[in-house]
N, C-alpha and C positions, 0 to 999 in steps of 0.2 A: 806422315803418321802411318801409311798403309806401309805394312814389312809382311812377308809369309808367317805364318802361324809358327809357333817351335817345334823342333824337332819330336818329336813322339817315339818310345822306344816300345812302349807297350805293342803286345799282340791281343788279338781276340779272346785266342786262349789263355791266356795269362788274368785276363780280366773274369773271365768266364767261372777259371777255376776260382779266382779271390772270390767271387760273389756264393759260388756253389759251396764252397766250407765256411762262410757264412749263412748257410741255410734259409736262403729267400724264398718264399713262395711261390714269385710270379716273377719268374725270367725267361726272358724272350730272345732268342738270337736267331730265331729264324729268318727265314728270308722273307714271308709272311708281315711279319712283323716289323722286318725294317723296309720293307716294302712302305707298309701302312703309316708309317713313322718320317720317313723321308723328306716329305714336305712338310707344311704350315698352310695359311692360309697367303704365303706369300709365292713369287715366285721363283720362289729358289729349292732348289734339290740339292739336300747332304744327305748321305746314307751310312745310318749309324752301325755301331757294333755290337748292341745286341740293348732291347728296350726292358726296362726294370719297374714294375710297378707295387711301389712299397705299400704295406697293408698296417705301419706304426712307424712313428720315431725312431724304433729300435731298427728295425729296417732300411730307413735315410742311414743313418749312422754305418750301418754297415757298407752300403752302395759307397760312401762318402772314403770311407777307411780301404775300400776296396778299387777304389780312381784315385786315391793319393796313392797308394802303394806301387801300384802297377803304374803310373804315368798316365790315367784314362780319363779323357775330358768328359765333363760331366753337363749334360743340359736341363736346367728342369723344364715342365710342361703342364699346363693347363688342358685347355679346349684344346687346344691347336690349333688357334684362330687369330694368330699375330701374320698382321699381314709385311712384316716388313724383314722376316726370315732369325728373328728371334727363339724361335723353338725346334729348332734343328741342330744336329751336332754332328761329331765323328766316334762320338764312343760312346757313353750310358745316356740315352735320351730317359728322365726320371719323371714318369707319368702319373700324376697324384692325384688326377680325376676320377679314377677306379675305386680306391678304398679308402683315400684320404680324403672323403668328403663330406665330413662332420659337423655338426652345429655342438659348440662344446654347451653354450650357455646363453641367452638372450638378459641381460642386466637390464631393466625397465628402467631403475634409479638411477643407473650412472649412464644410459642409452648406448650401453655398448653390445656387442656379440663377440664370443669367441670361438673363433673357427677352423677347421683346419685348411689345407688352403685348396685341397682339390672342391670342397662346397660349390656348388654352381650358383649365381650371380641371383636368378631365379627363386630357388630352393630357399636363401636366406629372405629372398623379400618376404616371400609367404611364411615363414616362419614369425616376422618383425610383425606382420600386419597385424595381428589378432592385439597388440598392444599401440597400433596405431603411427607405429615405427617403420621408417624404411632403411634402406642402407642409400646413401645420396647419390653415389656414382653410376650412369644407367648406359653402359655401350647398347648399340645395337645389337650386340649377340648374346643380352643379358639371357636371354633362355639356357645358353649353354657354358658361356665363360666365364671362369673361375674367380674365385673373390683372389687366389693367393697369384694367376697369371695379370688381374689387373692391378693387382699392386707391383706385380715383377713390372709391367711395361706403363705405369700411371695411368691406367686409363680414365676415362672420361664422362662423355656419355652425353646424350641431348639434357640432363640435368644440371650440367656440372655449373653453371649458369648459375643457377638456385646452391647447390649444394655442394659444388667443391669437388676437386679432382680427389683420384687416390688418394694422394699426396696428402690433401687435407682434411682426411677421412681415416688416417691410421692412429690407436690411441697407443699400442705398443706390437712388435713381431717377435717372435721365438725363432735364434737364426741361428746355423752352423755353417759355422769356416771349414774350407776344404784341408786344414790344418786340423778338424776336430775340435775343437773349440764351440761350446755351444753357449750362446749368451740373449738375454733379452733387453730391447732397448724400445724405451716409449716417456709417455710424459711424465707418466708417477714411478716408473722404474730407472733404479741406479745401478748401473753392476763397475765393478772393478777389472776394466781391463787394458793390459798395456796395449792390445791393440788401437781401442778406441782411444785412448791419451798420445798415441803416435801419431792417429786422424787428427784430437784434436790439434795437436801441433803444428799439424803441415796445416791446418786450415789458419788459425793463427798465424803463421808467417808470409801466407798470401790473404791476409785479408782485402787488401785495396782492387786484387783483382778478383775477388767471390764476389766483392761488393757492387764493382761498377759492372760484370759481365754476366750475372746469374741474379734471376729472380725479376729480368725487367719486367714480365709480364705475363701474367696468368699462365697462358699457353707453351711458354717457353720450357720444352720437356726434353728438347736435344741434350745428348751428353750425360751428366750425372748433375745432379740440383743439388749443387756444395752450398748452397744460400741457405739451406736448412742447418747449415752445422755453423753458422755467423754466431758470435755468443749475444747477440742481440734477440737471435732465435732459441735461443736456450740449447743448443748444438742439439738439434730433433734428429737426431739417427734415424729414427721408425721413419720419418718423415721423407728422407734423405735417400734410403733405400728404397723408397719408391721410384719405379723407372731406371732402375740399375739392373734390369733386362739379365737378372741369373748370372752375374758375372763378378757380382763380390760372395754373396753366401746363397745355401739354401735354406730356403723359410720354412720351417716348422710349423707354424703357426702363426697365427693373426688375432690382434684383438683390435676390434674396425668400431668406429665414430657408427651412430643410428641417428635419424633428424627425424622430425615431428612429421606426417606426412600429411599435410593441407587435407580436409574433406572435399573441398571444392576446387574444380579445375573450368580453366575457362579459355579455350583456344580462337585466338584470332586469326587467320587466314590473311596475308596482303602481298594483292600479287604486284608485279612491277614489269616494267619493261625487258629485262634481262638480269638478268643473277649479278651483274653487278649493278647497276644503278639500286639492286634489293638491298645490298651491300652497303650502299654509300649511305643508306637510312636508318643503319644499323644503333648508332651513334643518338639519334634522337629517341631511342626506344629504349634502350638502357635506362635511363632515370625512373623510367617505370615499375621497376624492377621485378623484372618477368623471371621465372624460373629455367625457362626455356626460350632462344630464339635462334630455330633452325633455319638452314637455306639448303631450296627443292629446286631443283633447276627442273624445265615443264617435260623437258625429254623422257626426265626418269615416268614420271607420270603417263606422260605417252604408254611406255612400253608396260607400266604398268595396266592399265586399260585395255591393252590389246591384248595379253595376255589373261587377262579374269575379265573380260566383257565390259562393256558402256556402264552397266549400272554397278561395277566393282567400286569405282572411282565415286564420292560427295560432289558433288555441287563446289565449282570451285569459282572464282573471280578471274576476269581473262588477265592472259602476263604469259611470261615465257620465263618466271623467275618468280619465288613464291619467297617467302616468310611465315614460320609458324610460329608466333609470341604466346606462350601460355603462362600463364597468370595463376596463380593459386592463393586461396587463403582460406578463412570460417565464412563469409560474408559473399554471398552469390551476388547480389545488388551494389557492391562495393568492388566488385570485382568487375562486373559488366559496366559500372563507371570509370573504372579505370583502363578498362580494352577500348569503350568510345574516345579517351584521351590518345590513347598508342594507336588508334585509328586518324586521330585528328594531325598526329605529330608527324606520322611515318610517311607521306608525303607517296602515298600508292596510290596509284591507277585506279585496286579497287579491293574490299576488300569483305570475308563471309565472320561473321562470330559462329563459333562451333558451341554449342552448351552441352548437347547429346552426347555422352559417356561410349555410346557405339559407334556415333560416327568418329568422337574424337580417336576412336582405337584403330578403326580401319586410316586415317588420317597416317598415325603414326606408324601404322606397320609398312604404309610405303616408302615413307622417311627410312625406317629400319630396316628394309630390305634395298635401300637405294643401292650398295656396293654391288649385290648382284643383278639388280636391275640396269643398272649404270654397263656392267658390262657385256649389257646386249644389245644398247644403244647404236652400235651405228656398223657397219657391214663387215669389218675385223672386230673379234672381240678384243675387248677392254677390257686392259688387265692393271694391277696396282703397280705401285714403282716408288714412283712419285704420289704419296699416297694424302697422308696429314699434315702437311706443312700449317703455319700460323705464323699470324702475321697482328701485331694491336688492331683491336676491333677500328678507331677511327682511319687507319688505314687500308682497311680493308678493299674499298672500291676501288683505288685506286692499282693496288696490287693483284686487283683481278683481271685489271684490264692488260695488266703488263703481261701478267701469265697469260691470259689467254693470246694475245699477239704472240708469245714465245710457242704456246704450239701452232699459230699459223706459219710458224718460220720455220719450224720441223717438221713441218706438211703433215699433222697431228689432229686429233680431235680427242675431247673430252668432256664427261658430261659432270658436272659440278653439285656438289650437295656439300652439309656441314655444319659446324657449328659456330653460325655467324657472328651470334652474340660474342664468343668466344677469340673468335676468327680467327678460328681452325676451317681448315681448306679442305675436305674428302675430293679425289677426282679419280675417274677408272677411264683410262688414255688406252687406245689402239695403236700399242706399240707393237709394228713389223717384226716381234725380237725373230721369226725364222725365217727373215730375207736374209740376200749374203749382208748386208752390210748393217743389218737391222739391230746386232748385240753393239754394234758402236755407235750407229746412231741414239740407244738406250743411253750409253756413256754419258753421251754428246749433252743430249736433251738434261737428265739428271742434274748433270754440272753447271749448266744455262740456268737451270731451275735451281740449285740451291744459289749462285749468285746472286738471284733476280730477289729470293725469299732474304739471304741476308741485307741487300741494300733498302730492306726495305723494316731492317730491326727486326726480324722474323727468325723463327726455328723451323727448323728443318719436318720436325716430329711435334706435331700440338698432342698428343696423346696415347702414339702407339708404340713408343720407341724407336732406335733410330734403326737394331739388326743392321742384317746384312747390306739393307737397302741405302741408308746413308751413312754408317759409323765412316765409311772413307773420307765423306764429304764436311766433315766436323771441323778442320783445320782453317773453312770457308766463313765460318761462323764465329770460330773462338782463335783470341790469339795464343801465339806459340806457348804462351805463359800458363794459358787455360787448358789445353791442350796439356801438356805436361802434367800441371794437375792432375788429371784423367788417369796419365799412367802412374805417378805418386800414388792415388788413392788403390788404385788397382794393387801395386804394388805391396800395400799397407792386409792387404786381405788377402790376394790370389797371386804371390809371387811366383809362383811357378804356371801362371795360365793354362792352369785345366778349369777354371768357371766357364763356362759357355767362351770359349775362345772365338775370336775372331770376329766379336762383337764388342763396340765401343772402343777398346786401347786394340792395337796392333789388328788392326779391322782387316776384314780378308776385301779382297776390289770389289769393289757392289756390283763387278759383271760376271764374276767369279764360278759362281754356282747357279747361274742360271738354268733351271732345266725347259729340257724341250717343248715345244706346245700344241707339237703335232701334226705338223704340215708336215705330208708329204707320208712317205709308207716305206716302211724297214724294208730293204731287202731280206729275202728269204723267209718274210712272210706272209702266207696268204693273204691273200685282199681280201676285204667284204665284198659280198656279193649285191650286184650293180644296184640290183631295186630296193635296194633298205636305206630308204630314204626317209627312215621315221627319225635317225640321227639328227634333221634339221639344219645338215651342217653339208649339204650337197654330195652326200653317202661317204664325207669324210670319217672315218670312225674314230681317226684321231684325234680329227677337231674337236670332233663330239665329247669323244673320254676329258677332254680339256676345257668342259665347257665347266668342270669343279671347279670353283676358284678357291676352296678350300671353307669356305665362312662355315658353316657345319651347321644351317637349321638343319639338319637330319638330325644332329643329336640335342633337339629341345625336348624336352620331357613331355609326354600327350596332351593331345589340345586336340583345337576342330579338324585338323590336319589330319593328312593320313599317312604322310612318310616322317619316318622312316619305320615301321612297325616290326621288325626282326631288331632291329637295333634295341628297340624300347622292350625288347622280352631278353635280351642275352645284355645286354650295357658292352658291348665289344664292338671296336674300333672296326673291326675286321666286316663286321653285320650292320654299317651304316652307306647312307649313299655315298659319303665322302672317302668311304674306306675301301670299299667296290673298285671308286673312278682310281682310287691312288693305284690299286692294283696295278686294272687297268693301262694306265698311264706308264706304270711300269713294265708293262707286257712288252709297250711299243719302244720305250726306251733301250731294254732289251738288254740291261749290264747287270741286275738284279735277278727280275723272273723272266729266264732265258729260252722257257719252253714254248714260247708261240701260245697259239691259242689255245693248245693241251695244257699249259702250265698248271700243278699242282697250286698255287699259289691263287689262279685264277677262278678255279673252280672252287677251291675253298671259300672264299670270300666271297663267289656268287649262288653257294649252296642255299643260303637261307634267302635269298630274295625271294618274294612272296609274288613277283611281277606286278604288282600293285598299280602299278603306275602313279603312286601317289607324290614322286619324285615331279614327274613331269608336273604334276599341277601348284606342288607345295615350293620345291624349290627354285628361289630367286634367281638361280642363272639358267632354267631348263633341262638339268640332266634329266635322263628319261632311260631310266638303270634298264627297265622292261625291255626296252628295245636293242639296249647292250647285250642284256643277257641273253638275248635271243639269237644275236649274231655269232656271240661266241659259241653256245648250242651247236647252232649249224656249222663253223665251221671247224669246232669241233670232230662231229657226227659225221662229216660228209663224205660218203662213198666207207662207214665203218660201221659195227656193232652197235647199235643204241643200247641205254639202258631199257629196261623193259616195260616200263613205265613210259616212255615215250613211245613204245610199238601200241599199249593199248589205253592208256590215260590220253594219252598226246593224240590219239585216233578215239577219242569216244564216240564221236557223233557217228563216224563209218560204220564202229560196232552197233551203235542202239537202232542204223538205220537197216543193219542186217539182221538185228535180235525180233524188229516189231514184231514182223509176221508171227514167231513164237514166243511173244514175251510173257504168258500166263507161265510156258513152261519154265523161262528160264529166270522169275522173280520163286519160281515153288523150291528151284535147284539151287540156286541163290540162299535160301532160310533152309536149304540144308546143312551144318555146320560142315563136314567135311569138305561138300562142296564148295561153301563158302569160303573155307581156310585156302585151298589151292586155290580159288579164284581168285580171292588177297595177294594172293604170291606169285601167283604167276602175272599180276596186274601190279607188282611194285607197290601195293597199299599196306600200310600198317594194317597188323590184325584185330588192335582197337577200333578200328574204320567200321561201318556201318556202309552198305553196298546200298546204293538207292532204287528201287524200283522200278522198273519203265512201263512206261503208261501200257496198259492193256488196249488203249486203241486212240492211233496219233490225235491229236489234235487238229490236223488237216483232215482225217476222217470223220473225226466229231464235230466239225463245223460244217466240213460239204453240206453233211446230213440235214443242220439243223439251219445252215443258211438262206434267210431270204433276203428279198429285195424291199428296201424299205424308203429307197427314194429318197434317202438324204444325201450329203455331201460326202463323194467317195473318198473311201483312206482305205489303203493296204496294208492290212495288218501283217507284219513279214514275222513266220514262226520260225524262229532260230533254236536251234537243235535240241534247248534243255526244255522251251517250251512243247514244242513237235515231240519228243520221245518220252519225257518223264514231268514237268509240272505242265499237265494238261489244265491243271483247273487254274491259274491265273488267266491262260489265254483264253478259257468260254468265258470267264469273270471279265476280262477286258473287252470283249466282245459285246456283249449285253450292254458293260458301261458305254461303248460308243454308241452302241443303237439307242441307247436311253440319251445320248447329247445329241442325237440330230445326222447320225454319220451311216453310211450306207457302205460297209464292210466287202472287201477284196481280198482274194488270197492269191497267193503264186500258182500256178499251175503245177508245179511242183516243189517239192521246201529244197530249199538251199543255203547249206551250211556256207560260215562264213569265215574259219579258218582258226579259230581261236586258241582252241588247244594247239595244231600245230604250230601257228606262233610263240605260243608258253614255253614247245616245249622244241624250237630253231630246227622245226620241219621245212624252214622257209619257202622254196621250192614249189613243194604240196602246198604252203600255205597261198602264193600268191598266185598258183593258178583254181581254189578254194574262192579266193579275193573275187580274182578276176571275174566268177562266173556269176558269184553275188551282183555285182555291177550290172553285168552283161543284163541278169535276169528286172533289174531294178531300174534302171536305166531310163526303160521307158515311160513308167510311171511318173518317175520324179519330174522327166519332160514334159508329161502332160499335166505336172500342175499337183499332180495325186498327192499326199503327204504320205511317207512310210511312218509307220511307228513301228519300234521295238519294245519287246516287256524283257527281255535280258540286258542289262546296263554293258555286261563284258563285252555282249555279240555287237552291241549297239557301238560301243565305242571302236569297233572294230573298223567298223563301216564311216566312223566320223575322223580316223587317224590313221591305223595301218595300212589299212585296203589302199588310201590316198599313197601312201609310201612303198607299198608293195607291189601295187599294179601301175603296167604304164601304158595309162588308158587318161585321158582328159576328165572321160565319162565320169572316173572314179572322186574328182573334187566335186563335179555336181551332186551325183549322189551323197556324198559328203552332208550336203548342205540341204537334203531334202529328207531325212531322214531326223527322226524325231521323238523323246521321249516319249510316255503315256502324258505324265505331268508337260511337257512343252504345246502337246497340243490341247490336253484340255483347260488350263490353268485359266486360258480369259474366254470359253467359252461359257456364256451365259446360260444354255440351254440346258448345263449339266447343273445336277441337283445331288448335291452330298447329304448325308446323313448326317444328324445331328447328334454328335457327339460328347455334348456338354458336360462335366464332372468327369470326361475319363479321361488316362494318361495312353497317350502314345508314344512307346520307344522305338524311334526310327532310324534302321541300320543303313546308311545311304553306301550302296554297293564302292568299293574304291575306285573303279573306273568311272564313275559316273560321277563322283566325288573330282576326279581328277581330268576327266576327258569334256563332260556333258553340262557341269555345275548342277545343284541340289535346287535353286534361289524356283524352279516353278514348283516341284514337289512342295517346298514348306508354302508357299503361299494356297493351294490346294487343300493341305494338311489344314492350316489355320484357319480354313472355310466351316471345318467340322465343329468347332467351338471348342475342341481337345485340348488340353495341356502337350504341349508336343515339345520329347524331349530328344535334341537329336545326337545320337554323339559319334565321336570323332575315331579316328582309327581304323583300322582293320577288323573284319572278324577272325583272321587268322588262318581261314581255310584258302579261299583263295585260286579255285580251280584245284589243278591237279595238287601244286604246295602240301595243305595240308593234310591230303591222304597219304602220300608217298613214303614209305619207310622212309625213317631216320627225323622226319619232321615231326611228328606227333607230339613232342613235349614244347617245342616254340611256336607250334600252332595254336595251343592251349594258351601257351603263356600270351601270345597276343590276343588273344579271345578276352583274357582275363586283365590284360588294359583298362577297355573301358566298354565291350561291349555286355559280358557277363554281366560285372557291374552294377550297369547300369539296369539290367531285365532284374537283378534281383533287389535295386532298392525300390523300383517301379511296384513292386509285387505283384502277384497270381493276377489281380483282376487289369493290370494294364494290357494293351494292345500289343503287341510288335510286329513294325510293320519293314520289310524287306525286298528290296525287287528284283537282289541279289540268290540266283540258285544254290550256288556258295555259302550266302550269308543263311539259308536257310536251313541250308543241310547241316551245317556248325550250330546253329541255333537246338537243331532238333538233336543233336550228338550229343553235345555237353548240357544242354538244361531242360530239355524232353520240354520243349516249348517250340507251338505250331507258329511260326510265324507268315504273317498275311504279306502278298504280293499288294501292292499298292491300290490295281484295278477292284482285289475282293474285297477291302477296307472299304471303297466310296462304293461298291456295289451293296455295303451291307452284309457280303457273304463273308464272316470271320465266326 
């Protein structure tokens, strides 16, 4: 079945111009953009000829007319979150998450919706809910993936148990043929067309083999699902094109099935010996009929654990293999009688009922991040491949165990999750693809694996399609008879294979377009420099860039999280973490963006990062973009002109610690406008910026003064450079509050900055010998026992992640680990006494590094002492260190201000509190809403 692609006579330009005297809005042929475009969430690299994001109908139409003419294959595109190389192409990749992502109409009566197809998965749930409606099908990237990409690839989802694949969730689609031909086909629509009566025919004359070879079993999604077009099924087109992975029409539109969404939910927990004995118990649990029953293999949990702390993880039952049965109906007491039966039946070890609505959400968000947790599991990253196979659920334990042996025999590991009920297989394997031998051992493995899935009446694909990854291996599965089919049908709609070619009929080799993954370093260019070991990846920087596996939580819509926050004020591909690493990735690839670490392409795309770090904490595989951008910075920078903004943003702490001595004069010189204007400019700051004031007298000299000995339990309070020079009054507030809990205050002998801005702004160099002296000066303390606290979250995280990566000193892990919020150390001490705050709202901006490096969980329990309403939310403030003063940022700084932290202070109103412990978050607070907001130590001291 595998032949080379056809001949292609089109050029760029040829395509370029059809599109341009078509007047398209949004066309892209940069290198940028097919940079950003290149991959999926799989691993494979095609690099298009120029990306098209249509903003109507009229627009498809054009793209469509303008790829028939010219010979130009056409791919369409969701999230970009197919893991199996479905959304990749060689000529118009057609991106309809941008403007085509509509809610036409929500129908309560007939419980449908119609939608366009770029809608986010998400976006329509909440739109259904207020009528009590969901949409049934729930992937794991429901935050970000598209209702019209999981109908291209039938997705699925921890639901589909309860509510039905794509497949059985379509009530009609709006589709155009690459022929132009635009037609709608669904349950109550009839159209007249020879195409469709030529389908029906050929299905008609192979009936005996649609009948006995498609449709055996739920999960069976490999290929095209010709079992919908049997006239026993009413020939369901809608139905049929689901999972036809963009390779017969482009959908226009969707009108999608809504289900009743249960009030009550009720999760069972039953762990088991190993993921497959979980497996073999699968079969008893079904009768129950649970809407959900997932399989958590205990690894992913592990890493999940280690990565958000002991207390991130519930209460679980011991096992090495879990089950999640969840139950829904109107009847809470009927339902917890029915989880004691699926408890009595399922023959586990041991097992927890979940009833809590929060825990059952942290439950499922580690289910839901299992792919990128899964590929941090074991010492080579896990990557997909062999991704969704299925297999009939009563088969299931037994075909786990066959596969797991098959990777013991290719000296393999892989960590297992899924959808068991279903029994659909997820697994992310540490496949060697950049050994020499490692792209054939992938072969090797693949083909062992689709064998082992068919003897066992299994597909290839339970849900994601089959792409790049297995269309080769289809001939494994279906006879030559069925097979054929495939190309009939194809034939019958895309006779000339510009629909996503080289998926499903005439498949390209599933080793074909593998892209690189980063081992090892391009000649001719620069290496990262040795100690930026914040990478994680042993200062590999390509590992690191590869540590994207594409899944895209950067592009979920705001929540408690705080990446991707430049993404969520521009919606560009270009301004998420995911679109960063593709850069990136292609920096090192080096056939695209060919500039090295200068490339225009790389700096564009790491212009708006905010350094956040909220990568590092938020996303499931570790990217830690902060630490990227920082590298490239420097070896950018090195031994040349910086921008100017890095000579004096990127040095503040040097400036304010040269300004003390005369800072009356130079805050008077400062509120003089002209002076002010040249100081904006010649400091790289937008002229809307507001210049912050430095303390008239440090902090380290207003505490000398005012310190005594009070004979409690020594802690060093260490004044990090925004406290020491400009917010003097959190640190006397935090001071008083330790002397009021029992603590007997320390300070350095002299302040020592700790490198922050130059890391912002890949001063590396300067930054780690900054690192270095912090340690040095800290060192001793922490040895003897002393606790540090910090009151800056940025400075503080510095000292608990970079410093560790930037110095190579031992000393700098211990320090690491002795070093401590305000909230870490007072949260269980008894002797401290909060104010009571009863009837009032507190809006609490938790700085992003401390969000992302330190976790928030002692702050709110602290907070929750007060008796306040404490509302905390999520995001970015936007400013961000130097970010958003810097010319050119000022309107995306806004715009992520206006997220959710604006928002949020003005539905709290005048009389709530806002509390920040971010210098950042306050300076943006006081800019945009002329609102003082309190450092956390003046809140429990009372001083606000």
């Amino acid at each position: 079945m595998t032949t080379p692609p056809l001949e292609r006579t089109h050029t760029a330009g040829d395509v370029l111009s059809a599109l341009g005297r078509a007047g398209l809005r949004d066309v892209d042929s940069s290198s940028l953009a097919r940079a950003l475009y290149s991959s999926d969430a799989s691993l494979y690299r095609v690099e298009p000829t120029v990306v098209v994001r249509p903003h109507d109908i009229d627009e498809v139409h054009a793209v469509v007319e303008a790829c028939r003419t010219t010979g130009t294959p056409l791919t369409s595109r969701g999230a970009g979150t197919s893991i199996a190389g479905n959304a990749i192409g060689t000529g118009v990749v057609l991106d309809f998450s941008r403007h085509m992502s509509g809610i036409h109409a929500i129908d309560e009566a007939t419980r449908t919706a119609q939608v366009q197809p770029g809608v986010v998965h998400a976006t329509l749930q909440r739109a259904a809910a207020p009528a009590g409606l969901r949409y049934g099908p729930d992937p794991s990237t429901h935050t970000r993936c598209t209702v019209g990409g999981m109908i291209g690839n039938n997705a699925c989802g921890n639901r589909a148990l309860g509510y039905g694949r794509s497949a059985d969730n379509v009530a009609a689609l709006d589709l155009l043929t690459m022929s132009g031909e635009r037609f709608q086909v669904g349950r109550d629509v009839t159209v007249a067309s020879d195409r469709l009566e030529r389908l029906r025919s050929l299905v008609g004359a192979n009936l005996s083999t649609v009948r006995t070879e498609f449709g055996r079993f739920g999960r069976q999604v490999s290929g095209y699902s010709l079992e919908h077009l049997l006239p026993e099924r009413g020939f369901d087109v809608a139905s049929f094109m689901a999972g036809t992975e963009g390779t017969l029409a482009v959908m226009l539109g969707a009108t999608v099935d809504l289900v009743a969404d249960a009030p009550v939910r009720h999760l069972v927990v039953l762990s088991f010996p190993s993921m497959a004995e979980a497996a073999d118990h699968v079969p008893a649990i079904l009768p129950f009929e649970p809407i959900a029953c997932e399989g958590l293999g205990g690894r992913i949990v592990e890493v999940y654990r280690a990565a958000n702390g002991v207390s991130s993880v519930p209460e679980l039952p011991e096992g090495e293999g879990f089950l999640y049965v969840e139950l829904a109906g109107d009847d809470a007491a009927e339902l917890r009688a029915r989880a004691e039966r699926v408890v009595r039946a399922s023959g586990a070890l041991g097992h927890r009922h979940v009833t809590s609505p929060i825990e059952q959400s942290v439950l499922w968000r580690i289910r839901e991040e299992g792919a990128g947790l899964a590929s941090r599991a074991w010492d080579r990253p896990a990557l997909a491949g062999w991704e969704d196979a299925a297999v009939p659920p009563e088969r299931l334990g037994e075909y786990l165990r066959g596969f797991e042996a098959l990777l013991d025999q290719h000296g393999l590991h892989g960590t297992l999750f899924g959808h068991f009920g279903d029994g659909c297989v997820h697994v992310r394997i540490d496949f060697p693809l950049d050994a020499p031998d490692g792209r054939r051992g992938f072969r090797s493995f693949l083909t062992d694996a689709a064998t082992l899935t068919a003897s066992y009446g299994g597909s290839f694909s339970g849900e994601h399609g089959d792409g790049r990854a297995r269309s080769e291996l289809l001939p494994l599965m279906y006879s030559p008879e069925a097979v054929s089919l495939f190309e009939q049908v194809k034939a019958v709609f895309d006779p000339d294979d510009l629909m996503n070619p080289g998926v499903l009929v005439r498949p390209r080799p599933l080793d074909a377009d593998l892209r690189g993954m980063g081992a090892g370093w391009p000649a001719g260019l620069p290496e990262p420099r040795r100690g930026l070991k914040l990478l994680h990846d042993d200062g590999d920087f390509g590992a690191a860039v590869h540590r994207c596996t594409g899944v895209g939580k950067c592009l979920a819509a705001p929540g408690a999280g705080v990446m991707c926050p430049s993404f969520q004020a521009t919606r560009q591909e270009k301004d998420s973490t995911r679109g960063r690493a593709r850069v990136l990735q292609e920096m090192i690839d080096g056939r695209l963006v060919d500039g090295g670490w200068s490339s225009p392409e790389v700096h564009e795309a790491l212009d708006l990062c905010l350094s956040c770090k909220g990568c590092l904490g938020d996303c499931p595989t570790g990217v830690d973009m902060a630490s990227y951008k920082s590298e490239v910075l420097h070896q950018t920078y090195r031994g040349k002109v910086r921008p100017r903004s890095h000579y004096v943003l990127g040095r503040l702490p040097l400036w304010a610690r040269l300004t003390a001595p005369v800072a009356r004069l130079a805050n008077l010189a400062l509120r003089t406008p002209g002076v002010a204007h040249l100081a904006r400019w010649v400091a790289g700051v937008d002229q809307r910026r507001s210049l912050p004031a430095f303390a008239t007298r440090t902090f380290s000299k207003v505490i000398a003064r005012e310190q005594r000995a009070t004979g409690g339990d020594p802690v060093l309070l260490w004044a990090d450079s925004f406290t020491e020079y400009f917010s003097t009054d959190a640190g006397r507030a935090a001071v008083r509050l330790l002397e009021s809990a029992g603590y007997e205050i320390r300070l350095l002998e002299r302040q020592q900055c700790c490198g922050l801005t130059w890391i912002s702004t890949g001063q590396l160099d300067q930054a780690a010998e900054l690192a270095g002296a912090a340690v040095e000066q800290l060192h001793p303390y922490v040895e003897a026992g002393i606790p540090v606290v910090g009151l800056e979250p940025s400075c503080l995280a510095v000292l608990r992640t970079d410093a560790v990566e930037l110095v190579d000193d031992p000393r700098a892990a211990e320090v690491a680990k002795g070093v401590f919020t305000l909230a870490e150390l007072l949260a269980d001490r008894e002797e401290l006494e909060v104010p009571d705050l009863s009837g009032r709202t507190l809006v609490v901006q938790p700085h992003c590094h401390q969000s992302s490096v330190m976790g928030f969980e002692a702050d709110l329990r602290l907070l929750s002492r007060t008796g306040a309403s404490v509302v905390r939310v999520g995001g970015c403030c936007g400013l961000a260190g130097n970010f958003g003063v810097e010319q050119g940022h000022y309107e995306v700084s806004v715009a992520v201000a206006e997220q959710q932290l604006l928002p949020a202070v003005r539905e709290a109103g005048p009389d709530a509190i806002v509390v920040a412990d971010g210098f950042s978050c306050r300076t943006q607070l006081d800019d945009l809403a002329d609102v003082q907001a309190v450092h956390l130590a003046q809140l429990l001291l009372g001083d606000r």
